[in-house]
N, C-alpha and C positions, 0 to 999 in steps of 0.2 A: 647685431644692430648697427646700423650705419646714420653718420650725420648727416642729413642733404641739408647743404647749405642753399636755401634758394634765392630766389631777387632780391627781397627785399634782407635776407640776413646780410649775402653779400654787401648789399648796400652799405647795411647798418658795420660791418665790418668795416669797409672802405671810408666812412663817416667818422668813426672811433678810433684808425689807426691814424687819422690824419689830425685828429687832435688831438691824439697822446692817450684818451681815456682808455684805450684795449693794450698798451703799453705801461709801462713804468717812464713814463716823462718821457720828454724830447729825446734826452741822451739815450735813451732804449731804442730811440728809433733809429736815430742815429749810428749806434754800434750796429743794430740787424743789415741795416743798408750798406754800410762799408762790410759787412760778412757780406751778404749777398754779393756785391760786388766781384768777387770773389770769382764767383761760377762764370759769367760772361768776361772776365780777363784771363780767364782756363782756356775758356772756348776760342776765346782770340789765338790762341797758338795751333788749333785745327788747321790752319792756310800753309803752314811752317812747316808742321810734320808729315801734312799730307801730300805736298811737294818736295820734300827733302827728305825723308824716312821710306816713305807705305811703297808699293809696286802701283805704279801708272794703271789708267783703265781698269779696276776693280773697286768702283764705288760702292755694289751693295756688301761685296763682299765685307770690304772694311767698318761699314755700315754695321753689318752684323757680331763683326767681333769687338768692335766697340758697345757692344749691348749683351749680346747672350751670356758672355763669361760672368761679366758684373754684374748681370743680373741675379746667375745662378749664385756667387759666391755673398749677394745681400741676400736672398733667400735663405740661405744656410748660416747666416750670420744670427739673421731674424726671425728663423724658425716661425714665421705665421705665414701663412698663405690667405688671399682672398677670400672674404664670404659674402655668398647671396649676391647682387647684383652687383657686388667689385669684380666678379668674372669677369663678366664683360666690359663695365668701364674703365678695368685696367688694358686691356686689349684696344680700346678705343684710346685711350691717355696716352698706350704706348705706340700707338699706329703715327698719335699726330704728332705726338713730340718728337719721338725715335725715329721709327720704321719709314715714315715720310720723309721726315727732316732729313736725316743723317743721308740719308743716296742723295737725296736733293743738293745736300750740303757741299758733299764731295764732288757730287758731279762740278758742280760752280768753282771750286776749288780748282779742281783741275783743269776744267774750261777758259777761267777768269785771272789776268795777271794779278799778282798781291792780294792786297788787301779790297780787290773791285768785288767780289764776290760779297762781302763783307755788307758792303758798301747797301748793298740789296736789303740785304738784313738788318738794316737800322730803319728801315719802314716797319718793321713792325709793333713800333708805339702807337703811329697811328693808324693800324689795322686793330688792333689790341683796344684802341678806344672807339672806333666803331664797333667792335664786337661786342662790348661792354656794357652799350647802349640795348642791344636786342637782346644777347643772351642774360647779362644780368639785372638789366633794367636801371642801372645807372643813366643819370645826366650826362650827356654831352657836356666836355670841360673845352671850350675855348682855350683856355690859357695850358691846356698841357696837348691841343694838338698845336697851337703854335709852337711850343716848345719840342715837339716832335718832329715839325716839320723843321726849326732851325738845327734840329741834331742832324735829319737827313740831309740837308746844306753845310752842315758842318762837314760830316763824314766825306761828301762828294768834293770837298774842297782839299780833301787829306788823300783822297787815293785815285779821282776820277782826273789825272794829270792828260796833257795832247795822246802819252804813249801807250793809254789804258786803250786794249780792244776788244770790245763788247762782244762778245761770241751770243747768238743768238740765242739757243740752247742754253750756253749758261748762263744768261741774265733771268730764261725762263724759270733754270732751277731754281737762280736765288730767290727769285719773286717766290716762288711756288712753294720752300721751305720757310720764308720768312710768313705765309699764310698757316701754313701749316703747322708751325708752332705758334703763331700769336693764335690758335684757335683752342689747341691744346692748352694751353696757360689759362683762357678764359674757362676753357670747362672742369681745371682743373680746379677752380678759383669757385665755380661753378657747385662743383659737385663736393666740394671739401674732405672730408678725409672721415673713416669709420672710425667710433671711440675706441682708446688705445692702439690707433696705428700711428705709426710715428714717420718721420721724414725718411729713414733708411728702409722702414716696409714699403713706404709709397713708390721710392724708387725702384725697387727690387723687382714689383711687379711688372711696372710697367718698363725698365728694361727687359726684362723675361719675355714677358708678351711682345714686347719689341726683337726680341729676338727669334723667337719662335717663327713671328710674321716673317722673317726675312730669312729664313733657312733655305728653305725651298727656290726662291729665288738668287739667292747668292748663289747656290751652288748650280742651279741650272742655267742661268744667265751668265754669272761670272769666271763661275769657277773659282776651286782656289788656285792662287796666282804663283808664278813660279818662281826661283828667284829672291824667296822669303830668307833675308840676311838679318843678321842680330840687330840691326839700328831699324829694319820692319818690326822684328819683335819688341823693341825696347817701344815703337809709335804706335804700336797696336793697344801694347800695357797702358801708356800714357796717355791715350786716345779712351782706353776703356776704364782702367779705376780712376784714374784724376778728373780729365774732359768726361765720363759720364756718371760711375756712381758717384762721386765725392760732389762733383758739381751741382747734380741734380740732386743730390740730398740737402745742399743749401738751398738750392730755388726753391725745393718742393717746400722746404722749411721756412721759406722769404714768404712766399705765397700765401700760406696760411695768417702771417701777422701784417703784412701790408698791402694798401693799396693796389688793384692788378696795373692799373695803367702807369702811373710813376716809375713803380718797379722795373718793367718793363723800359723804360727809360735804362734803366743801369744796363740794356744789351750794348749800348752805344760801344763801353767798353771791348768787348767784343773783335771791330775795325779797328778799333785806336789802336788796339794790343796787339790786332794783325799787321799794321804800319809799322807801326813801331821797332817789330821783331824784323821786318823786311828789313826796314833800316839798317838793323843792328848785324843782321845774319847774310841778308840777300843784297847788302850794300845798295837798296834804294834811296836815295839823295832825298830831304825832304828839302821843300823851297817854302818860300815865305809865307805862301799862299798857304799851303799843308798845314804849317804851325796855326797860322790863321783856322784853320780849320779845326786844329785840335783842340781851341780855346774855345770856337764855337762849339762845339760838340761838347767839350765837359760843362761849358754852362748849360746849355739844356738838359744837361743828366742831371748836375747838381739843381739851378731854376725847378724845374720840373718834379723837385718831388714835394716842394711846398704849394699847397691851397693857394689859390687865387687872391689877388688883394682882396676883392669882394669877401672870399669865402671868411678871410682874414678878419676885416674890418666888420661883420655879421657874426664873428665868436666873440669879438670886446665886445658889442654892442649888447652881444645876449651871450652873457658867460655860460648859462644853463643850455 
């Protein structure tokens, strides 16, 4: 038996975590959000290892062993497999999260100096709050595409420096993965989860199915790569149990108790932690402007995940 979560439960989910009632008080929301956080400051070190670690020009490749291993080894942890229509929308969850994303991801990586790749990828709050709108029948929130949009001015103000250059291609990828998971996150928000599947079976699957999708392709387009040295294997591992099972067994678990669109805000992390890491690893200089930028960017991660003054001033007025 499976739960479909639909519009209007979504909603009423989205409604309840924001005011604490589908939680234990503010501080439960609280602790989940700095967990969640968690996964998009993983993912921030994808730019790092995948330019200093992985073999050049193998993006689905990498793609794929960031996925298939972790997936197999949650399946066998969790001993459940799919039933009835999770076949398939674990195959769909993993296409847009995974299978899509992840080559899109790297290609940009590879194409994109730093943390610009990144930079792409912090649009997707407010693709994420359009999508929100039609697939789950939510209100359009003013105040958190505002806040969306000054994450995306923040991030461009931290890595989008005179030196940054826009390779066609991979600005297309970033755009193209950052849709491709903000669509995945809504259906998964969407479709919610079958009773007693837990965050480690949701990931399981839809790595698997994310891997499975990209076998045939990796291996006929990319080939495996030659040249595989212990510090590829060591970014291959760190790329697949920490960046994908571990990470995505908090999102998938963030997802179910919060908000989709704020959450979604916590990707911002994401760029910061790709910056950051340049900084610290690839000796990129931050200037005044960057800092400026990183302050903009965590206000809107932090702003962005409280209710509108209005929504505010409308729960004192009517506690019920």
């Amino acid at each position: 038996m499976t739960t479909h979560a639909g519009p209007s439960q979504a909603s009423c989910d989205s409604r309840s975590a924001v005011s604490g009632g589908g939680l234990s008080g503010g501080r439960s929301r609280i602790a989940w959000i700095t967990l969640i956080s968690l996964a998009p400051a993983v993912w921030g070190t994808t730019y790092i290892v995948t330019t200093h670690a992985l073999p050049p020009g193998h993006p689905i490749f990498a793609a794929l062993m960031r996925t298939l291993p972790a997936g197999v080894l949650a399946l066998l942890a969790s001993r459940q497999l799919p039933r009835g229509t999770w076949w398939w929308k674990s195959i769909v969850l993993g296409a847009l999260n995974m299978a899509c994303f992840f080559p899109l991801l790297f290609v940009a990586a590879q194409r994109l100096p730093g943390g610009v790749a990144a930079t792409l990828g912090a649009a997707q709050p407010i693709i994420v709050a359009g999508l929100a709108v039609t697939v789950l029948g939510e209100r359009l929130s003013a105040w958190r595409l505002i806040w969306g949009v000054a994450g995306v001015v923040g991030i461009a103000l931290v890595v989008l420096g005179p030196q940054a250059q826009l390779d066609p291609l991979g600005v297309a990828a970033g755009l193209g993965g950052a849709v491709s998971m903000g669509l995945g996150v809504v259906l998964t928000k969407r479709w919610g989860t079958p009773d007693g599947v837990s965050a480690l079976d949701l990931a399981g699957w839809q790595l698997t199915g994310a891997g499975l999708l990209l076998t045939v392709p990796a291996l006929v387009i990319d080939g495996v790569p030659t040249g595989i040295d212990t510090a590829a294997v060591a970014g291959y591992a760190w790329l697949g149990l920490v960046g994908g099972l571990a990470a995505y067994v908090l999102w998938f678990a963030g997802i179910r108790r919060l908000p989709v669109t704020p959450t979604t805000l916590l990707g911002l992390l994401s760029p910061l932690t790709a910056a950051l890491l340049g900084h610290v690893i690839a000796d990129e200089a931050l200037t005044p402007f960057q800092f400026l930028g990183f302050g903009l960017a965590l206000t809107a991660m932090s702003v962005g995940q409280l209710a509108s003054p209005s929504s505010r001033s409308s729960s004192r007025k009517d506690p019920s």
